[in-house]
TITITOR-805020 format. One record per residue (C-alpha): y negated, z, x; residue in one letter; residue number from 1. Coordinates in Angstrom, 1 decimal. Layout:
N
REC        Y        Z        X   r     k
REC        Y        Z        X   A   NUM
...
END
This chain:
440
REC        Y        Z        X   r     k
REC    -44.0      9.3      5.6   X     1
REC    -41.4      6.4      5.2   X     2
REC    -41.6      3.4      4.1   X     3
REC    -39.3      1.7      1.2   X     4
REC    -39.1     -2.2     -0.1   X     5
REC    -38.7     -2.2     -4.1   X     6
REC    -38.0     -5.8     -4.7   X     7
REC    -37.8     -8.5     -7.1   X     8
REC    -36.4    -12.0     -7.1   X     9
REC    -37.2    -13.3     -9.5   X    10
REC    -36.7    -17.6    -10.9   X    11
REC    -38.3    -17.0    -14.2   X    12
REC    -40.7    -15.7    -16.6   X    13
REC    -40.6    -11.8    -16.1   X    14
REC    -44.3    -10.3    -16.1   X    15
REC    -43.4     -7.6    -18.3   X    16
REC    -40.2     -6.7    -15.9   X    17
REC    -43.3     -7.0    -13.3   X    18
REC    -45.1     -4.2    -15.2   X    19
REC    -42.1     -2.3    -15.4   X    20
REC    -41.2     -2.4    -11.7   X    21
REC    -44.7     -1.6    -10.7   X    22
REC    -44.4      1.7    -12.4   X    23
REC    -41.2      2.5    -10.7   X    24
REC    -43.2      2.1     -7.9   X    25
REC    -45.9      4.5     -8.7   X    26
REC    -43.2      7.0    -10.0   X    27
REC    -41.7      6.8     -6.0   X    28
REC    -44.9      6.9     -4.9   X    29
REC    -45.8     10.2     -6.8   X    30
REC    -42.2     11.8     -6.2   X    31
REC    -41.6     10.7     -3.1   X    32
REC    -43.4     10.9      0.1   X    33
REC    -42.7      7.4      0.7   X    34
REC    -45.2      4.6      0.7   X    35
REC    -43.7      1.7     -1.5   X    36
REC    -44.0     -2.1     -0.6   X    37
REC    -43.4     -3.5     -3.9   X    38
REC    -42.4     -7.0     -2.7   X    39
REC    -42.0    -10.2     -5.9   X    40
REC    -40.2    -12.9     -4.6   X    41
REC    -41.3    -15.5     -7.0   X    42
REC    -39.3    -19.0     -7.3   X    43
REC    -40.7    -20.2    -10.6   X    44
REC    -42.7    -23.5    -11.3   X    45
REC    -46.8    -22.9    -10.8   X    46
REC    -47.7    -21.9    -14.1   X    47
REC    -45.2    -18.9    -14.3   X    48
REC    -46.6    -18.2    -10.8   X    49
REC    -49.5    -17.9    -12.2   X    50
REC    -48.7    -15.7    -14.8   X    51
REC    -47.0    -13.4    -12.7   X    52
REC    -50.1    -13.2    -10.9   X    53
REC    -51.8    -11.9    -13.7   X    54
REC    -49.3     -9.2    -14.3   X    55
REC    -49.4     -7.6    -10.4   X    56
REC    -53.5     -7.7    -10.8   X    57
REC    -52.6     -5.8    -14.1   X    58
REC    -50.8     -3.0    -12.0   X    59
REC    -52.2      0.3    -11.9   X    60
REC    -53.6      1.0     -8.5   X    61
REC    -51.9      3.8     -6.2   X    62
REC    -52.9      4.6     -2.5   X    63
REC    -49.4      4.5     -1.4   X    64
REC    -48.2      1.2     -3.7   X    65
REC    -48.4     -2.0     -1.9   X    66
REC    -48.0     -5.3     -3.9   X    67
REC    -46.5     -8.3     -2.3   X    68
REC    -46.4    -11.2     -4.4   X    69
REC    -44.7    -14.8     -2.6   X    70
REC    -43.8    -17.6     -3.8   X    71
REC    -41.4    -19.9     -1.8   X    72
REC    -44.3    -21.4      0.4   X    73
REC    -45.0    -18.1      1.6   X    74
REC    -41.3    -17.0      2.0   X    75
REC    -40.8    -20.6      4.0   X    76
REC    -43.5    -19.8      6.1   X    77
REC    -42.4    -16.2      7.4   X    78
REC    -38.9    -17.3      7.8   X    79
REC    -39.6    -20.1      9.9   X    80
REC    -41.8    -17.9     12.1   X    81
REC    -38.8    -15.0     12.1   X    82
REC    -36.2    -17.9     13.2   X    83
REC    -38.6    -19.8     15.7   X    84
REC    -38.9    -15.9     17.7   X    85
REC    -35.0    -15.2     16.9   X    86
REC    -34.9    -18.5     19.2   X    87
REC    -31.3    -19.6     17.2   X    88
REC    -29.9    -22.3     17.8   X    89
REC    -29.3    -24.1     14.8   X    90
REC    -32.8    -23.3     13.1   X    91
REC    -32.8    -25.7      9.9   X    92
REC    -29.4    -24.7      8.8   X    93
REC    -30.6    -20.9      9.2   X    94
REC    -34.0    -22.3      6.7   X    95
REC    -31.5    -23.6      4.2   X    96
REC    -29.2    -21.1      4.4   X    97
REC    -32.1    -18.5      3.8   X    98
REC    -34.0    -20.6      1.4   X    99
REC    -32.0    -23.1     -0.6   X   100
REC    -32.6    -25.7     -2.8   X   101
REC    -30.6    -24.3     -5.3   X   102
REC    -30.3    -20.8     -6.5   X   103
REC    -28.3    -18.2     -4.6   X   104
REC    -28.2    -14.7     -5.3   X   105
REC    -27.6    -13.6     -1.8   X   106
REC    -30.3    -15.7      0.2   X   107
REC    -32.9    -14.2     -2.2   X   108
REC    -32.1    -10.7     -1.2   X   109
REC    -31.6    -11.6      2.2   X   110
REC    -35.2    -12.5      2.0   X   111
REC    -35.9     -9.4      0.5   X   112
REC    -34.0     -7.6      3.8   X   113
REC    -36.2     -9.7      6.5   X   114
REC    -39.0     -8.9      4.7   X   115
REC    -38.5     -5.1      4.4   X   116
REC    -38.4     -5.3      8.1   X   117
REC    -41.4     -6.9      8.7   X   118
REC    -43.2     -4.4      6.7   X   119
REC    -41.7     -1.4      8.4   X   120
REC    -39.1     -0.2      5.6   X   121
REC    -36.3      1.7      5.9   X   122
REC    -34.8      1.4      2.7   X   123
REC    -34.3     -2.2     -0.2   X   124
REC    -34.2     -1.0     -3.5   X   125
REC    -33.6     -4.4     -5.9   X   126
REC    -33.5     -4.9     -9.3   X   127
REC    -33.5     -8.4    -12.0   X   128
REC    -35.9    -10.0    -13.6   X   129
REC    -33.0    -10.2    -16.4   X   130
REC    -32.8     -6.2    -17.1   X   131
REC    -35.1     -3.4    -18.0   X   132
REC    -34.9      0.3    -18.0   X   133
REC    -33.6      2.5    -20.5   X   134
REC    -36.0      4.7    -22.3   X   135
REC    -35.3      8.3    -23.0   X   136
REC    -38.4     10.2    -25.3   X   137
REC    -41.0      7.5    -24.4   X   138
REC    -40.2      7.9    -20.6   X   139
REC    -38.8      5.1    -18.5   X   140
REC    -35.6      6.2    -16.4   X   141
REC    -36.1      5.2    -13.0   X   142
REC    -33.1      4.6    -10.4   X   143
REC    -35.4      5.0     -7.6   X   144
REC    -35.5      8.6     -8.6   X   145
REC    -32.2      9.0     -7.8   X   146
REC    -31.9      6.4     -4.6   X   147
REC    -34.6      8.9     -2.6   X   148
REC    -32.6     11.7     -3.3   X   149
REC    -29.8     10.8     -1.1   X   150
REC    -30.6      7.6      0.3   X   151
REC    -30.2      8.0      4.5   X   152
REC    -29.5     11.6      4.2   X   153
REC    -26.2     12.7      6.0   X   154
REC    -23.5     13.3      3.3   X   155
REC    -23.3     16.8      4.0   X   156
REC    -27.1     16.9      3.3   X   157
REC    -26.8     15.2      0.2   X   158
REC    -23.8     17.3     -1.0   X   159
REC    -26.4     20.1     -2.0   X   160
REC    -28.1     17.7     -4.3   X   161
REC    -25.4     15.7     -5.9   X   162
REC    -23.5     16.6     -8.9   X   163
REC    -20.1     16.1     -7.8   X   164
REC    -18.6     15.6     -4.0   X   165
REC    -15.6     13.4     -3.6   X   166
REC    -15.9     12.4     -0.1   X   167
REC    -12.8     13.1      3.0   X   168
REC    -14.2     16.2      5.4   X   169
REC    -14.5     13.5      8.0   X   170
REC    -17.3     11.4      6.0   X   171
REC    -20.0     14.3      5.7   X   172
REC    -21.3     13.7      9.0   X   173
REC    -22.3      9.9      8.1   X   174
REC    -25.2      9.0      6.4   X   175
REC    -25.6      7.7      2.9   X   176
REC    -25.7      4.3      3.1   X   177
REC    -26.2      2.9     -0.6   X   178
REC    -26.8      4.7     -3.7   X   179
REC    -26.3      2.2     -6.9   X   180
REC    -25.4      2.2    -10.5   X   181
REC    -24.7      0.0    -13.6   X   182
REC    -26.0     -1.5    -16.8   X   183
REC    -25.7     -1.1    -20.1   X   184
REC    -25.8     -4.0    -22.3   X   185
REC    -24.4     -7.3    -22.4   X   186
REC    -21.9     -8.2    -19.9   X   187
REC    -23.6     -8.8    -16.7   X   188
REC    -21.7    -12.4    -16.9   X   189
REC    -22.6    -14.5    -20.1   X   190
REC    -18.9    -15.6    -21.2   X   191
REC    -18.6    -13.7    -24.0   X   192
REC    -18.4    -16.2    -26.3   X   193
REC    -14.9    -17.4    -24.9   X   194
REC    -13.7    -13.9    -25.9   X   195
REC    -14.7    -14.6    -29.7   X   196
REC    -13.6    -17.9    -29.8   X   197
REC     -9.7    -16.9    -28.4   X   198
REC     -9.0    -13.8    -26.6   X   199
REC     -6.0    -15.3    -24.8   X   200
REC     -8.0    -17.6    -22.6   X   201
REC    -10.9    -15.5    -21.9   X   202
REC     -8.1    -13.2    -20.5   X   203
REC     -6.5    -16.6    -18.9   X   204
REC    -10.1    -17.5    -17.3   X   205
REC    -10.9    -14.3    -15.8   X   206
REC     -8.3    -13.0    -14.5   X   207
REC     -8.9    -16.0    -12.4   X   208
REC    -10.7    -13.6     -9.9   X   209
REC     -7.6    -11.8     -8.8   X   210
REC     -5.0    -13.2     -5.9   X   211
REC     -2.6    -16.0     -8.3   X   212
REC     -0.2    -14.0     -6.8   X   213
REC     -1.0    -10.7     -8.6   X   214
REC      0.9     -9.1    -10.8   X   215
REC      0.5     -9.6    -15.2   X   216
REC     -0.3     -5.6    -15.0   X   217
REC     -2.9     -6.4    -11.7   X   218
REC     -4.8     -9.1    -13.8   X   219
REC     -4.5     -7.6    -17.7   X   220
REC     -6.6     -4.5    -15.9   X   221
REC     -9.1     -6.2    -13.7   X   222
REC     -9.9     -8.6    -17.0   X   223
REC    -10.7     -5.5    -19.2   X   224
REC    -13.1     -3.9    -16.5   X   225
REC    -14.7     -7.0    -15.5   X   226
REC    -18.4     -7.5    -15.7   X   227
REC    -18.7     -4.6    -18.5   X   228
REC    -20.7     -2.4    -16.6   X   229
REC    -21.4      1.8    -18.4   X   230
REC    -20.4     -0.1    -21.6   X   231
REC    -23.3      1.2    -24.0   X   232
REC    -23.6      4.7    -23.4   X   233
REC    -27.1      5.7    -23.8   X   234
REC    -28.4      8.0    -21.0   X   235
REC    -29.1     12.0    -21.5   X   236
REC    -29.1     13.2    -18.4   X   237
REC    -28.4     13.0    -14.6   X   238
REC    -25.2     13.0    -12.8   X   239
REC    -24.8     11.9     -9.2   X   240
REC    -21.5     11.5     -7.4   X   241
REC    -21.3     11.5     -3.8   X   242
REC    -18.4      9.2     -2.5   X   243
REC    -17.2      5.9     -1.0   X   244
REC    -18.5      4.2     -4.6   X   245
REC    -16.3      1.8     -6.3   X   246
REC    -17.9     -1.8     -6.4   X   247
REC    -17.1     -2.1     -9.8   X   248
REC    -19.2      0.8    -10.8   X   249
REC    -22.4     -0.6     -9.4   X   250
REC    -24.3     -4.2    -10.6   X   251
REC    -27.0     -5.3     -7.9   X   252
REC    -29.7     -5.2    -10.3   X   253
REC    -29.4     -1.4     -9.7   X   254
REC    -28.6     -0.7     -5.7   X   255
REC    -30.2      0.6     -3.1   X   256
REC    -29.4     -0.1      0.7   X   257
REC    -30.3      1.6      3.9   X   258
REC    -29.3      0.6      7.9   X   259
REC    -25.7     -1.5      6.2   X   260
REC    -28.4     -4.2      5.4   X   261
REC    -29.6     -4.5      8.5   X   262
REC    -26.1     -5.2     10.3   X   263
REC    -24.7     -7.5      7.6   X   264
REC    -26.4     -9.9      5.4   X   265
REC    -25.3    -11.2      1.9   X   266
REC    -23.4    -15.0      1.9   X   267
REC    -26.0    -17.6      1.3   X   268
REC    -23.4    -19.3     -1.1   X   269
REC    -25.9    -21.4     -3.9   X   270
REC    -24.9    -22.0     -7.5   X   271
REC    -22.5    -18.6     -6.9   X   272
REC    -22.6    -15.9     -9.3   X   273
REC    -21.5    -12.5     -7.3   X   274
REC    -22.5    -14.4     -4.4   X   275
REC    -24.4    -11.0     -3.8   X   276
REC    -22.3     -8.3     -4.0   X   277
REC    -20.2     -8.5     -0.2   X   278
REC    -22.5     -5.6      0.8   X   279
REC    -20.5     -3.1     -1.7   X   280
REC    -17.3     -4.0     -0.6   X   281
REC    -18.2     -3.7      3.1   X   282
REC    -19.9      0.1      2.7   X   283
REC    -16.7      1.1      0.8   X   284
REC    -14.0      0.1      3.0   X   285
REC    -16.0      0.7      5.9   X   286
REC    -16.1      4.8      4.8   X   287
REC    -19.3      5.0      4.8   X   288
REC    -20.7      7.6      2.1   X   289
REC    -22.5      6.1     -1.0   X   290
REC    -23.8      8.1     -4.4   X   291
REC    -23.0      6.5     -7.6   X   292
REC    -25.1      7.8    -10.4   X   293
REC    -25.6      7.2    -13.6   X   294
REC    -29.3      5.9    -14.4   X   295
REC    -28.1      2.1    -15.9   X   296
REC    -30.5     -0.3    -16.2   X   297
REC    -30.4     -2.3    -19.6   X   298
REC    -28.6     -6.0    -19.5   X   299
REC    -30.0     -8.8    -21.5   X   300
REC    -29.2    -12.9    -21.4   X   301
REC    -32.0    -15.1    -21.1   X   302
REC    -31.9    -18.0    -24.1   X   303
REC    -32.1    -20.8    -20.9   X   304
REC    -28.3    -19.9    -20.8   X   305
REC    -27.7    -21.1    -24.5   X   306
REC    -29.0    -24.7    -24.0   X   307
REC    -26.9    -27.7    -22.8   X   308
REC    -28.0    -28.1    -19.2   X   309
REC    -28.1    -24.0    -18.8   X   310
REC    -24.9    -23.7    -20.0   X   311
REC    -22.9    -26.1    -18.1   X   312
REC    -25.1    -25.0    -14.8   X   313
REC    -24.6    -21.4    -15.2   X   314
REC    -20.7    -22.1    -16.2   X   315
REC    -20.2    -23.7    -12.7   X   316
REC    -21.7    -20.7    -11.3   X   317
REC    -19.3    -19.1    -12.9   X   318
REC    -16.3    -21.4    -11.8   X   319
REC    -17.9    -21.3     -8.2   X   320
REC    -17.0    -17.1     -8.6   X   321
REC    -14.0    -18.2     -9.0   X   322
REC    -13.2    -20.5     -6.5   X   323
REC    -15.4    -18.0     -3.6   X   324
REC    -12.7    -15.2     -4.7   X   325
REC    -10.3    -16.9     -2.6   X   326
REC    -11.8    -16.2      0.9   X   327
REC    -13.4    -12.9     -0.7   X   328
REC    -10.5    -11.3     -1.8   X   329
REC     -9.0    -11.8      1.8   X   330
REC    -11.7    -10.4      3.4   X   331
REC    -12.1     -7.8      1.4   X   332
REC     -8.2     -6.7      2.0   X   333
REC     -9.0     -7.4      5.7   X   334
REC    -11.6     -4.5      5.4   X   335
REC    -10.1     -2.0      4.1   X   336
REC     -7.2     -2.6      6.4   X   337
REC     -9.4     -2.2      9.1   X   338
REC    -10.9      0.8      7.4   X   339
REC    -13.7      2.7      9.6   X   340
REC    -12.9      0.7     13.1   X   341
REC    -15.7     -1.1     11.4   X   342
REC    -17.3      1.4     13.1   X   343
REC    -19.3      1.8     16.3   X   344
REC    -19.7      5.2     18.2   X   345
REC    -23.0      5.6     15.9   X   346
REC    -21.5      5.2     12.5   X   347
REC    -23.0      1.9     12.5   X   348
REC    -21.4     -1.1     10.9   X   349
REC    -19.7     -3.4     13.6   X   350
REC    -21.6     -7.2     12.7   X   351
REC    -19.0     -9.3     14.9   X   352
REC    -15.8     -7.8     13.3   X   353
REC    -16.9     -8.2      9.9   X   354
REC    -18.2    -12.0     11.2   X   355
REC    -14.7    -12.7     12.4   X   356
REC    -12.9    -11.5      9.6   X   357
REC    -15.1    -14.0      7.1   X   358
REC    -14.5    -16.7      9.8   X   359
REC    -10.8    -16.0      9.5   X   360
REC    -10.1    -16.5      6.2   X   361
REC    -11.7    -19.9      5.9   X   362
REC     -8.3    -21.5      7.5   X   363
REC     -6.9    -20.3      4.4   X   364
REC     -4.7    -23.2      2.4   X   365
REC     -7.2    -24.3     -0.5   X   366
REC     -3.9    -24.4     -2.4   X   367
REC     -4.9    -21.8     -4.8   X   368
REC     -8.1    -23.3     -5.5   X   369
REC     -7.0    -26.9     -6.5   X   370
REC     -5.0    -24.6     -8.9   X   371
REC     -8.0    -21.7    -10.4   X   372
REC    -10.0    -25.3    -11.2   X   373
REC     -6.4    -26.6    -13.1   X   374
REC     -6.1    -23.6    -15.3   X   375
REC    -10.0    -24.2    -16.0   X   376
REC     -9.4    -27.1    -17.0   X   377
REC     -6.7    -26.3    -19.3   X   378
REC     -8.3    -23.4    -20.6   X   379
REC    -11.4    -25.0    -21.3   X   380
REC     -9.8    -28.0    -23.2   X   381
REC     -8.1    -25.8    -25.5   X   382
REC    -11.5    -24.4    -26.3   X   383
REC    -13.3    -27.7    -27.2   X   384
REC    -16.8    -28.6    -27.9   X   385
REC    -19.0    -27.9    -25.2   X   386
REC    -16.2    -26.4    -22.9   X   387
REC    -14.5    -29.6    -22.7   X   388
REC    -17.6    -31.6    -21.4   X   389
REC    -17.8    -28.6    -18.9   X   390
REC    -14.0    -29.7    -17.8   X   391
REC    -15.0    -32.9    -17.4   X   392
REC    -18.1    -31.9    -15.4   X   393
REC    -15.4    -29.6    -13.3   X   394
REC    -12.9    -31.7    -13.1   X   395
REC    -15.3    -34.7    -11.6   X   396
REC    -16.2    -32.1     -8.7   X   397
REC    -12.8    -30.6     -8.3   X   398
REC    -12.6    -31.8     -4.5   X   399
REC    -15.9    -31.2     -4.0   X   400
REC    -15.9    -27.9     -5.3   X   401
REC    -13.0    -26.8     -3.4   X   402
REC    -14.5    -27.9      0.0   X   403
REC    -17.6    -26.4     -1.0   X   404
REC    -16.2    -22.9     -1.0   X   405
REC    -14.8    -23.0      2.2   X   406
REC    -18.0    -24.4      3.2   X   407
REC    -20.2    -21.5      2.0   X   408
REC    -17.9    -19.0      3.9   X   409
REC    -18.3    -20.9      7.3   X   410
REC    -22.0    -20.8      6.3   X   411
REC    -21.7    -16.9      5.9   X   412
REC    -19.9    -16.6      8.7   X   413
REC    -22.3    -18.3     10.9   X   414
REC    -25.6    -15.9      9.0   X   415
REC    -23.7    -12.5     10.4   X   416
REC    -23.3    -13.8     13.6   X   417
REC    -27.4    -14.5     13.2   X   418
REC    -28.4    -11.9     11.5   X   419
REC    -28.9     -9.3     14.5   X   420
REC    -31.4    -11.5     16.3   X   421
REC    -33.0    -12.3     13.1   X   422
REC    -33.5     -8.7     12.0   X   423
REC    -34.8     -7.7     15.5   X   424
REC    -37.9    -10.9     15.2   X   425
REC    -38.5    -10.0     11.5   X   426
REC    -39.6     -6.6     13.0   X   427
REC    -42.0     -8.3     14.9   X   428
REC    -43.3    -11.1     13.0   X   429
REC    -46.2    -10.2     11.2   X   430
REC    -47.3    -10.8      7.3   X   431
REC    -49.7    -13.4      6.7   X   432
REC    -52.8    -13.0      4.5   X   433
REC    -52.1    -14.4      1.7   X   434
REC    -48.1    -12.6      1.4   X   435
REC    -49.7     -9.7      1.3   X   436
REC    -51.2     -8.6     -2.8   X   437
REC    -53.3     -5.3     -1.4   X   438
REC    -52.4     -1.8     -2.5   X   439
REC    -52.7     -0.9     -6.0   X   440
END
């Protein structure tokens, strides 16, 4: 029997995504011959704690469910026990860069990863404390389902199982390293209100993501795509598609990860939306075999995003995307030029080439970054209102902010080189007491 790691981070009120996730659990659990550590990361203030509390002792019980419930005390204390064994040599930067004061998409799965480790599992499943599952005649529609059918099977294996095969001969040999899909819903970034209130510079603002240097064709196509997800197709019924699956077809609230994770981690970049999504890139360009199907979760925005102070931090987030995109976008072209000589003999993902490749591209010229924050300010100003104080909150960083994402991919960098050593002492750092919730 193996064991998985269904996880959720979570920063906010979620117990009924708690209840929800629980029964996935118990639905891999009764499917599967898997025993599943259901593991809550939980970074909210006490009183949500609490409540959260009270929704994993409202789980039902299962032999084979384990419930995991930390908050950041009990995260702090297991990864300064895994760094202290890893014997690294800067430990508190590895502390912050695991567990920031701030929020960062990918240090909270990269404490998922550690964690799965510690507990034996061969597999992370994640999902969002900001989505739920569709429901199809009163029955919840589990990914998980769907990520133990193919998960760590060779591709030839799971060729028998899938819908659809669109993989090169040469892939089927290697094993299935991620099996993910999308979300219906909202767009899984909250700037659609740019869109209603002028078209033109919503498409100005997000196109931002591409190279400046792309062409009017190149941007007008990566802005309608962007952050839509399945769109709002309701689901009926399965299909599976075994491939090297497209980044943009997969959300990380829906993703499943086996052996990749354990080679590479996620940048640690804080206040980043998409911080968490270098993983995707990586399995794709690397030819390593992934099944795409079609089980979406449901998208929704919290109201915390609608206030003042939510809005103007989760709009820098957004701006931080931007800015990140500089280094990413090099890296990710430096991948897929280097195609599956990321590679070893074992079909295993090389750590130090990808390491040098994000270490590369951070003597890139900032140029292009003093210029994404100009055309944000322009585009916000022409908006007004709100938008404009959020220039003026930009445009009072604008150095700071353009340092900082160099920064955060020397910080990455540094994690990869890591991350081996830290993997091998998460293996043999045990779970304290009172980490552990007791099967239900």
């Amino acid at each position: 029997m193996r064991r998985i790691c269904l996880t959720l981070p979570t920063n906010r009120a979620c117990a009924a995504t708690i209840a929800a996730t629980g029964a996935e659990a118990v639905h891999a659990a009764e499917h599967f011959d898997v025993e599943v550590h259901l593991l809550i990361l939980d970074s909210c203030d006490s009183a949500t704690y609490e409540e959260h509390r009270a929704a994993v002792r409202g789980l039902a019980p299962h032999p084979r469910v384990v419930v995991h419930h930390l908050d950041e005390d009990d995260q702090r204390d297991f990864l300064r026990r895994v760094i202290d064994r890893s014997r690294a040599a800067k430990p508190e930067l590895l502390l912050r860069l695991m567990l920031p004061n701030a929020i960062s998409y990918g240090a909270c799965t990269n404490r998922a990863f550690l964690i799965s480790f510690a507990l034996g599992c061969e597999s992370v499943h994640r999902r969002d404390s900001d989505s739920r599952y569709q429901v199809v005649d009163g029955a919840w529609v589990f990914p998980i389902h769907q990520e133990l059918g193919s998960l760590g099977l060779t591709a030839e294996e799971a060729s028998r199982s899938v819908s659809e095969t669109a993989l090169a001969p040469e892939n089927l040999p290697r094993r299935v390293s991620m099996v993910g899909s999308s979300f219906i819903g909202p767009p899984s970034v909250d700037i659609d209100e740019i869109a209603a209130l002028d078209n033109d510079v919503y498409h100005d603002i997000v196109s931002l993501w591409a190279p400046l240097d792309h062409s009017p064709e190149q941007k007008r196509d990566l802005v309608e795509e962007s952050f839509r997800g399945a769109g709002q197709a309701e689901f009926e019924q399965d299909r599976t598609t075994l491939c090297l699956v497209d980044p943009m077809r997969v959300d990380m609230c829906n993703i499943a990860f086996q052996d990749v994770h354990r080679r590479v981690p996620l940048p640690p970049a804080t206040d980043t939306i998409g911080s968490d999504y270098f993983l995707l890139h990586l399995v794709r360009h690397a030819g390593l075999p992934g099944v795409l199907h079609n089980r979406n979760i449901v998208n929704f925005h919290t109201a915390e995003r609608r206030t003042d102070a939510g809005f103007l931090a989760y709009q820098t987030r957004f701006a931080k995307f931007l800015l990140s995109m500089l280094y990413h976008n090099a890296v990710y072209d430096a991948l897929a030029r280097a195609g599956d000589t990321l590679l070893d003999d074992e079909g295993q993902v090389r750590a130090a080439a990808v390491a040098g490749l994000v270490r590369q591209s951070t003597g890139l010229d900032p140029a292009d970054n003093h210029e994404r924050l100009r055309r944000l300010d322009t585009a916000y100003r022409v908006l007004g209102g709100r938008y404009a104080t959020l220039a003026d909150h930009l445009g009072a960083r604008h150095h700071h902010l353009v340092e900082e994402a160099r920064s955060d991919t020397e910080d990455f960098a540094l994690l990869i080189e890591e991350w081996e050593p830290l993997v091998r002492a998460a293996a043999r750092t045990p779970m304290r007491g009172s980490e552990g919730g007791g099967r239900r």
